[in-house]
N, C-alpha and C positions, 0 to 999 in steps of 0.2 A: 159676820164680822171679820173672817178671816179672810175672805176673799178682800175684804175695803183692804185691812191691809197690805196685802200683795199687789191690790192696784198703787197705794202709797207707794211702798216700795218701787213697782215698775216704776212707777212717772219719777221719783228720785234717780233713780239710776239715769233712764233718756235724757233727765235734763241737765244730770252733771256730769255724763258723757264727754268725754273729750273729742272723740270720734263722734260726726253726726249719723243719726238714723233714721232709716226713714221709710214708711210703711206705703204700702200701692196695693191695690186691689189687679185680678188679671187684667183690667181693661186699661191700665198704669195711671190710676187717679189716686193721688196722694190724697192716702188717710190718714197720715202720722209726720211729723215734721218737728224734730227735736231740738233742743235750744242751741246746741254747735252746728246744726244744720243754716239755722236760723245766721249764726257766724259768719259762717260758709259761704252761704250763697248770700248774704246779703237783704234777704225776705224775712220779711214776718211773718209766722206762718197764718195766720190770717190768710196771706196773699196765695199761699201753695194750698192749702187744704180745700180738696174738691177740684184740684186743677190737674190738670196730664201732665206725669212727671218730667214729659219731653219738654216742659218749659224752664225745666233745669238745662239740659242738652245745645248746645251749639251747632250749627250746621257744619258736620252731611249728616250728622246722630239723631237730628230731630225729625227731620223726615225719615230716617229709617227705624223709628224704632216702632210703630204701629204693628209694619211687617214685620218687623221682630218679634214682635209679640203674638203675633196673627200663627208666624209659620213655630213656635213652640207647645202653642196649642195644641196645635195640627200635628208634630211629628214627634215633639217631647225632644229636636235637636237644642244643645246648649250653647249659650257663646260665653257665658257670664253665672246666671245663674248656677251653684255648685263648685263655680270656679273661683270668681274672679280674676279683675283684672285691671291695668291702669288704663284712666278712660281722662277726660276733659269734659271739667264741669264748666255751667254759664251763672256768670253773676247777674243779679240786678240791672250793673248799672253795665253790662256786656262784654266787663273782661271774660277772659277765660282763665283755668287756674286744672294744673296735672291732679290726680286724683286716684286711691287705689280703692274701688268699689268692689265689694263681693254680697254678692244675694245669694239670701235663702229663700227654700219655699216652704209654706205652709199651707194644710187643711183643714177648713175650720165650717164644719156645717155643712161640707160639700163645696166649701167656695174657696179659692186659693186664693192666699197672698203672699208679698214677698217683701222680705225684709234687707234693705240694703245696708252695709257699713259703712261709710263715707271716709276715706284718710286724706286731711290735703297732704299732698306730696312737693308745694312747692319748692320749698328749703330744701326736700333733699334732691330734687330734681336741680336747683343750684349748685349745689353742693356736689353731684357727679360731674355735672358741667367744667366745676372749676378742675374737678380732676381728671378728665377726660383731656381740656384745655393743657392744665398744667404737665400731664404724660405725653403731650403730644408736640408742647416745644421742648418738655425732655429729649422725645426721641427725636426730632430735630436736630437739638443738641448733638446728640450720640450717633445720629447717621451723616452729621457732618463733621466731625472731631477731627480733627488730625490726629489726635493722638486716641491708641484703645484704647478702652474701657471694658473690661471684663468685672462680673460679680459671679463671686462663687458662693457657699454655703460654708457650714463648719467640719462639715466634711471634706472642702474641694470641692465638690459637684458644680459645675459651671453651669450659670443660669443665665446668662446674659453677655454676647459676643457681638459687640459693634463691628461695623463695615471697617472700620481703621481696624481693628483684628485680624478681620479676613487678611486686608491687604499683609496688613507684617508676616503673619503666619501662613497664609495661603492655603487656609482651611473655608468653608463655608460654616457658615454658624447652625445649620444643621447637623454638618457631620462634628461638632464639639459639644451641644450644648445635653445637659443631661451626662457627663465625661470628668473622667477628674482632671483636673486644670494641671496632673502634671505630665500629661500628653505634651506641654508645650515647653516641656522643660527637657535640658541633654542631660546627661549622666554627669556627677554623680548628683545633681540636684534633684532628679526627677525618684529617685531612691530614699533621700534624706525628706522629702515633702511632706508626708504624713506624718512622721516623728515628728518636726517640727510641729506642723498644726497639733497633735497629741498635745506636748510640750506646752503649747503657747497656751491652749484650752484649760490646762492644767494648773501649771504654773502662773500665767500670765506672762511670762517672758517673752518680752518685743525681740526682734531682729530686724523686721521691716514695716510690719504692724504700727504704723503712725510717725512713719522716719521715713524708710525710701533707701535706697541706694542701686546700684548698678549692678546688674545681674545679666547671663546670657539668655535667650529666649532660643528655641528650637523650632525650623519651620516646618510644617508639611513635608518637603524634598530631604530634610535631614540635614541640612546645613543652620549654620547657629549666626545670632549677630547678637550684638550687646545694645542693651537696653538698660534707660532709669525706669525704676519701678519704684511707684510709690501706694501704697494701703490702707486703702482707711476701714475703721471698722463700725456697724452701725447693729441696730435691733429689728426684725420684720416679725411680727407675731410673739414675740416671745425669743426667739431665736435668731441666733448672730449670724450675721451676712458680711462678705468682705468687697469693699470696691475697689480693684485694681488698675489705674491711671499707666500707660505704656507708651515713654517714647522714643523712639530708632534714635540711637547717638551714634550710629556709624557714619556718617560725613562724620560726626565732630570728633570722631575718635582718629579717623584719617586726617583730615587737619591738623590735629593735635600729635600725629604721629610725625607731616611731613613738616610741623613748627619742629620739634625737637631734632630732625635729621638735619633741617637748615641748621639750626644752633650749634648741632655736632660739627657740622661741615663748617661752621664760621670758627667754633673754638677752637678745632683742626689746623682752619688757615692761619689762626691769631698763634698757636704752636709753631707752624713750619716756616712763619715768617720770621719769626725770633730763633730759632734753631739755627736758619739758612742766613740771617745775620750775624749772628754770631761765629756761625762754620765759615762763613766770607773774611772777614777778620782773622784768623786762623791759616785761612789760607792764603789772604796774603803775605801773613810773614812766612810761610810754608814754599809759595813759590816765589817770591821776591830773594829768599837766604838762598834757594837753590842754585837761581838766577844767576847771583853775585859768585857762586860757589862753581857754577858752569862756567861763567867766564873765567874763573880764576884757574882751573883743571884743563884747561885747552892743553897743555902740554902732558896731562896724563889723560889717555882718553879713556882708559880702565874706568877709573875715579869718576871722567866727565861725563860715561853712561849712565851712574848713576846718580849721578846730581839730573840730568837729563830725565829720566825714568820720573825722578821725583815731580818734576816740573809737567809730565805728561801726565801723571796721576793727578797731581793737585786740577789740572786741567778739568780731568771726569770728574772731578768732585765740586768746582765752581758751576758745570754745565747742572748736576743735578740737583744745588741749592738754585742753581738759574729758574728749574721747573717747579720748585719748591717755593720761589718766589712768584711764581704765574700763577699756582694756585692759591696763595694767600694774597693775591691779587696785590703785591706790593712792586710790581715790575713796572716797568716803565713804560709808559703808552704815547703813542705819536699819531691818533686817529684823523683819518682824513676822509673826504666823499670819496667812496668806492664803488665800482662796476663790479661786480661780484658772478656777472656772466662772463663776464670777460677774464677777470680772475682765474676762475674755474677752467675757460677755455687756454690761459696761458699755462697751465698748471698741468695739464691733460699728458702734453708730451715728459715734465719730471716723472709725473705718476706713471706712465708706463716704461720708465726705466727703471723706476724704483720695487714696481711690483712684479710677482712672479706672470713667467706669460700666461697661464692657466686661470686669467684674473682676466673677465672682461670688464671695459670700460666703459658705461654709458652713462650718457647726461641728458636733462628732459628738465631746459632752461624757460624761463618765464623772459618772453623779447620784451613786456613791458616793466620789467623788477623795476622796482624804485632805489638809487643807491642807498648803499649802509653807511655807518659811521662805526668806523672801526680801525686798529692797527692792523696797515693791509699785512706786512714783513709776521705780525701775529696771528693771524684768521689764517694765511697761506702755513704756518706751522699748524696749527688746528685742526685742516681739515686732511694735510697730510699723515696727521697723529691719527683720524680716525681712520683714514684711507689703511692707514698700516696696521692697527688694529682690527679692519674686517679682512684684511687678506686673512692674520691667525684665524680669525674664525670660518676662516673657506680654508680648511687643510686638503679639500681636493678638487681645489677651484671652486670657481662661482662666479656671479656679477656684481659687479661693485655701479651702484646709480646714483650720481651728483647729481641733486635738483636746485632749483629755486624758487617760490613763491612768494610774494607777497602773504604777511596773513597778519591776521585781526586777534589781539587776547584780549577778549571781554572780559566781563565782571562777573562771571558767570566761572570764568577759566582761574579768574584771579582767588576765586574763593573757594576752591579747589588747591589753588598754589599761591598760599598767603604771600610767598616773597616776591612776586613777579610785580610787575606794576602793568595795569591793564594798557592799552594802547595802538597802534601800526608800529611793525617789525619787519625786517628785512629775512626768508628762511632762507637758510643750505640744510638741507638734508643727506646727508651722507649712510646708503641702505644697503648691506651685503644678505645674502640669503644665503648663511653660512649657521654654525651653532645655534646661535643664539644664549639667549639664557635665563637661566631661573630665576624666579623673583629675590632669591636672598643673594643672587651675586647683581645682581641690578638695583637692589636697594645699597649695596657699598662701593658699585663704580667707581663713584667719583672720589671716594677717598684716597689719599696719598698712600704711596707703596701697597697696598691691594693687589694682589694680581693671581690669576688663575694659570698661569703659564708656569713651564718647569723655572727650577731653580738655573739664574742667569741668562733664563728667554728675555727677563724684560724689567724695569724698574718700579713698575706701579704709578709710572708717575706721568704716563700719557695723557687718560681723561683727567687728571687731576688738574694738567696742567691746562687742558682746554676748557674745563668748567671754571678756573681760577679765572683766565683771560674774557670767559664771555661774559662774567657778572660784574668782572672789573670794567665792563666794558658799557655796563647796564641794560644785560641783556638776560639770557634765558636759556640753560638747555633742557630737555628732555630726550629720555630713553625711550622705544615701545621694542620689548623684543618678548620671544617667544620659542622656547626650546625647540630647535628641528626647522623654526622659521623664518631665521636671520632676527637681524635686528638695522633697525633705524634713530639715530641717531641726527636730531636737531637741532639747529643753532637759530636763537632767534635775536638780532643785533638792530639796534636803534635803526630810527630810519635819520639818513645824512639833511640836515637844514640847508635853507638857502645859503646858508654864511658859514655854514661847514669845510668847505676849501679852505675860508682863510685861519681855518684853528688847526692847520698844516705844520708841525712843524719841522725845521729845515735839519736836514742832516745834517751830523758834526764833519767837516770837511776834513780829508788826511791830514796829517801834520804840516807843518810846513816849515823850512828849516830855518833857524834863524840864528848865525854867531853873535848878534849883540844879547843872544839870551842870557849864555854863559856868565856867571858875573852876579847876576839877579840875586836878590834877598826873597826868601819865601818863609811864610809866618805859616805854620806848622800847628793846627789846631785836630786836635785828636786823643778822646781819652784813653784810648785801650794802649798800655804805656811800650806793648810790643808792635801794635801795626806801628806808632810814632816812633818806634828807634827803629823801625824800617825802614820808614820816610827819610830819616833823619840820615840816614847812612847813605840809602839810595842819591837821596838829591845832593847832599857833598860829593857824594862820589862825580857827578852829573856836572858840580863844578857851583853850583849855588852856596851861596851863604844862609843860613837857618835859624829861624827864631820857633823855637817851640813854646807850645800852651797845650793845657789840658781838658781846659774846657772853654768855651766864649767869653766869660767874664776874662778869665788871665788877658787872652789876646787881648781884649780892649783897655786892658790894663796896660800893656805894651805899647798898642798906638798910641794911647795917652799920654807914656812916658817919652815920647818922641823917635818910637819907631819908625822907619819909611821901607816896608815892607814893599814890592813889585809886584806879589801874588798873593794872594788870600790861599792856602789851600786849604778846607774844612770837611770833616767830618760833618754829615747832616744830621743824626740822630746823635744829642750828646748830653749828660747830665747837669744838673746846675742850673735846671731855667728859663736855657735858651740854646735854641738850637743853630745849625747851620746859614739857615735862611734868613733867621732873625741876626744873626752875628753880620753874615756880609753886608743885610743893611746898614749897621749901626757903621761896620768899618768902611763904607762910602759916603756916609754922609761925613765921618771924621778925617776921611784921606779920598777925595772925588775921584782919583787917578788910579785908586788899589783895581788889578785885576781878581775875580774870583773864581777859581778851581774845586766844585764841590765833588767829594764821594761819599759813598756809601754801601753798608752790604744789603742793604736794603733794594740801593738801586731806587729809590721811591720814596719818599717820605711822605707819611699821613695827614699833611700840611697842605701837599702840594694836591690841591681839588680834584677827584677823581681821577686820578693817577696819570696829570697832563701836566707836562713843563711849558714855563713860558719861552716864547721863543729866543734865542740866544743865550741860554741855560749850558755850560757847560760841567756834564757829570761824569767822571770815571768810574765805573763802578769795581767796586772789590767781587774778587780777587785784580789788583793789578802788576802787571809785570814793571820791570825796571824802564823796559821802551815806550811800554803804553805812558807811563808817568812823563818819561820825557818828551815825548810825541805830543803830548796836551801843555805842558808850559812851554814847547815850542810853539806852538800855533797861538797861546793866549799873547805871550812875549810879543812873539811873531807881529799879530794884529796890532797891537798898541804902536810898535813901530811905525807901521804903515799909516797911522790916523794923525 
């Protein structure tokens, strides 16, 4: 009775086995064939019982396993038996399906059998697939990132250093990984690391942990760059793991460096051009009173030295609001097609009078330059500004090298130097192999008054004034110098159009003298109330009769009330409105015959499109003396007579 029920029992068990079983005799004739068997392979056992188990087996297994079983008799070697192992079973209808089989053996009576466990393993043979799959376009992902990807642990412990790592840090991911990730950090972050992770573990308190911000990074060689780092945080077994995303913002932080040094250098010029207009004003009541006060001391020459004296001062100080206006690019441009070999070659013989002789001169000209567009009277002050500039920096001698090429700034150069506009440019290069200099005195060059020279070497206002002219000019410089290695200094200026000649415009021709001038009525528009009682004294004195206004509207209030003015003379920059340019139209179309006389200390109004007058534009600019003023409504008077 006992034995019946342990046979119940066994057949219970085999046949609600989830795993099949299945019984063979040595010769591999299935004796036993359980009901997940039966699943399994698709058979009823009917069909298996008394048959060679090889008819489960798929080819190359089915023919080998006779001699499997042949040579374990024989030598008692194992492949399976005692082990198991993953095998591939055959269905019915002749799929095949992965399988993890492990047999035993038994003795029973002298006769062995063996009893196998059957597992399908399909689903989890799926199932690593999909993760073998899914780790494999991960690492994809991660060996082609642009950007690192580091994981570390809650300790730090780096476990995971992508190819874009290596590159930033210039580490191999051997010599990092298993390391505490603040190997790649500089002082004093690489000190504070742990506290923080302590902290963070402790408290939960974030600082980068799911935010991100800008941090430096430390290479390999020991030099640092700054980097966004951002962190996420996640779970692997139980325990926190950290993913950290790394990308180089050094372009964007030198970009963002040389936007901000343009905007310094623009708010700079937007200063020196209101400064230098307003000291123009100034001065010409300064040297116009002298003027009148010189002529008036001719009999005491004591006194008329020093009305003199004043009128040679005022002089230096109109000349350096002059360079003050090049640099706020508010000067006045007259660009034409220029040979700029030729230039250089007419220029050769000043520059060796101008330089010390221990100064050699060589130039290594491009015979096919294509002309520039530029003010020649301003490029020839330019390049002589640098020429004089590299002598100081040759204090015992050197070579000074005037070049020129053609050259190309692509999009590549322009994204590097936001303000440039990509394009064909016309170079001069101007190269001494003298000082040179450091990065922090070549990051403020071109700023006004700067200067490294003793006190009363020099005014600061050389490159200022040549950076001022070449962007006014819509063009480009750059520095490359190098302490001990000279430096070179470029000019890169439009290239000249076919129709370039004719945006020439004509010099203002000497006075020309005219006694029907004398007499003339001049309308007198100017709000600064002292250069106007300048004017107002000067031109009576001169012999004119004078109608003053203090802004545009007055005067057109005057032509209105049936003024018959001779001269327009105006102010360009003036409050109320309406400026210069806008006034002398209104007073021709109200009076066709009025001549017009413009000044300014501007010298330029922001009106007038890229710092170009139209042709037959007559401007005085302030500071003006008593003769200059007469000298220009001689010549406007002058011409109306003759027409």
């Amino acid at each position: 009775m006992p034995d019946r029920m342990g046979a119940i029992q066994l057949h219970a068990v085999l046949d609600t086995a989830v795993d099949g079983i299945i019984l063979i005799d040595a010769a591999g004739i299935v004796l036993m064939f359980n009901a997940a068997c039966e699943r399994l392979f698709g058979y009823n056992a009917g069909e298996v019982l008394g048959q060679n188990v090889k008819m489960l087996m798929p080819a190359p297994f089915r023919a080998e396993h006779d001699g499997y079983l042949e040579n374990y008799h024989r030598t008692g070697e194992r492949k399976i038996i005692g082990i198991g192992r993953e095998v591939v079973g055959r269905r019915k209808d002749g799929s095949t399906f992965a399988m993890d089989l492990s047999v035993g053996e038994a003795k029973h009576e002298g006769r062995t059998t063996f009893v196998g466990i059957i597992r399908d393993i399909t689903e989890r043979k799926r199932t690593e697939q999909e993760v073998r799959h899914t780790a494999a376009r991960l690492r994809a992902v991660l060996d082609t990132a642009v950007d690192g990807v580091i994981l570390i642990d809650a300790r730090g412990t780096v476990l995971m250093f992508n190819p874009a790592c290596e590159r930033l840090f210039g580490y191999g991911a051997e010599e990092v990984l298993g390391r505490n990730v603040k190997m790649l950090m500089p002082e004093p972050y690489r000190k504070e690391h742990d506290g923080y992770i302590e902290n963070y573990r402790s408290t939960g308190k974030r600082k980068i942990i799911g935010i991100g911000r800008e941090v430096i990074g430390q290479r390999k060689d020991g030099t640092t760059f700054p980097m966004d780092l951002s962190v996420g945080e996640a779970k692997q077994e139980g325990e926190a793991v950290f993913v950290g995303i790394i990308h180089d913002v050094t372009e964007r932080k030198r970009t963002e460096e040389q936007l901000v040094q343009a905007q310094k250098m623009e708010t700079v010029g937007q200063l020196s051009g209101g400064i230098a207009h307003d000291f123009n004003n100034l001065l010409t009541v300064i040297i116009g009173n002298a003027d009148e006060l010189s002529d008036a001391l001719k009999a005491r020459p004591d006194l008329k030295q020093l009305s003199d004296a004043i009128i040679t001062c005022g002089q230096s100080g109109a000349e350096l609001t002059r360079r003050l206006l090049a640099f706020s690019r508010r000067q006045t441009l007259q660009p034409v097609a220029i040979d700029c070999n030729q230039m250089i070659g007419n220029m050769q013989r000043l520059l060796r009078r101008t330089l010390r002789e221990d100064i050699e001169i060589r130039t290594k000209l491009d015979q096919s330059l294509t002309p520039a567009f530029a003010d020649p009277a301003q490029l020839e002050s330019a390049v002589l500004n640098l020429a004089l500039n590299a002598q100081d920096a040759m204090s015992a001698g050197g070579c000074l090298t005037l070049s020129t090429a053609d050259a190309a700034l692509d999009r590549e150069y322009t994204t590097q130097h936001p303000e440039v506009r990509a394009g064909q440019y016309v170079m001069i290069a101007v190269t001494d192999d003298g000082a040179g200099m450091t990065p922090e005195v070549k990051e403020r060059a071109f700023e006004p008054f700067y200067t490294t020279k003793e006190v009363g070497k020099g005014s600061g206002l050389g490159l200022s004034m040549v950076y001022g002219f070449v962007k006014q000019s819509n063009g480009h410089v750059s520095i490359y110098s190098e302490p001990g290695l000279g430096t070179t200094v470029r000019l890169y200026l439009p290239v000249a159009t076919a129709s370039a000649a004719d945006s020439t415009v004509d010099a203002i021709p000497e006075p020309a003298t005219s006694p029907a001038a004398r007499g003339a009525t001049i309308l007198v528009t100017e709000d600064d109330p002292f250069v106007r009682g300048y004017a107002v004294v000067t031109l009576k004195g001169l012999g004119y009769r004078v109608i003053t206004a203090a802004d545009g509207r007055e005067a057109l209030a005057h032509l209105a009330d049936g003024a018959k003015p001779d001269v327009l003379f105006t102010d360009i920059v003036m409050p109320g409105g309406m400026n210069g340019w806008e006034l002398a139209r209104h007073a021709q179309q109200m009076q066709p015959g009025i001549k017009v006389l413009f000044t300014s200390g501007y010298a330029l109004d922001t009106l007038v499109e890229r710092g170009r007058l139209e042709p037959g534009t007559v401007i005085l600019n302030k500071p003006y003396r008593k003769a200059e003023l007469a000298g220009r409504l001689r010549e406007i008077l002058g011409a109306a007579q003759t027409q």
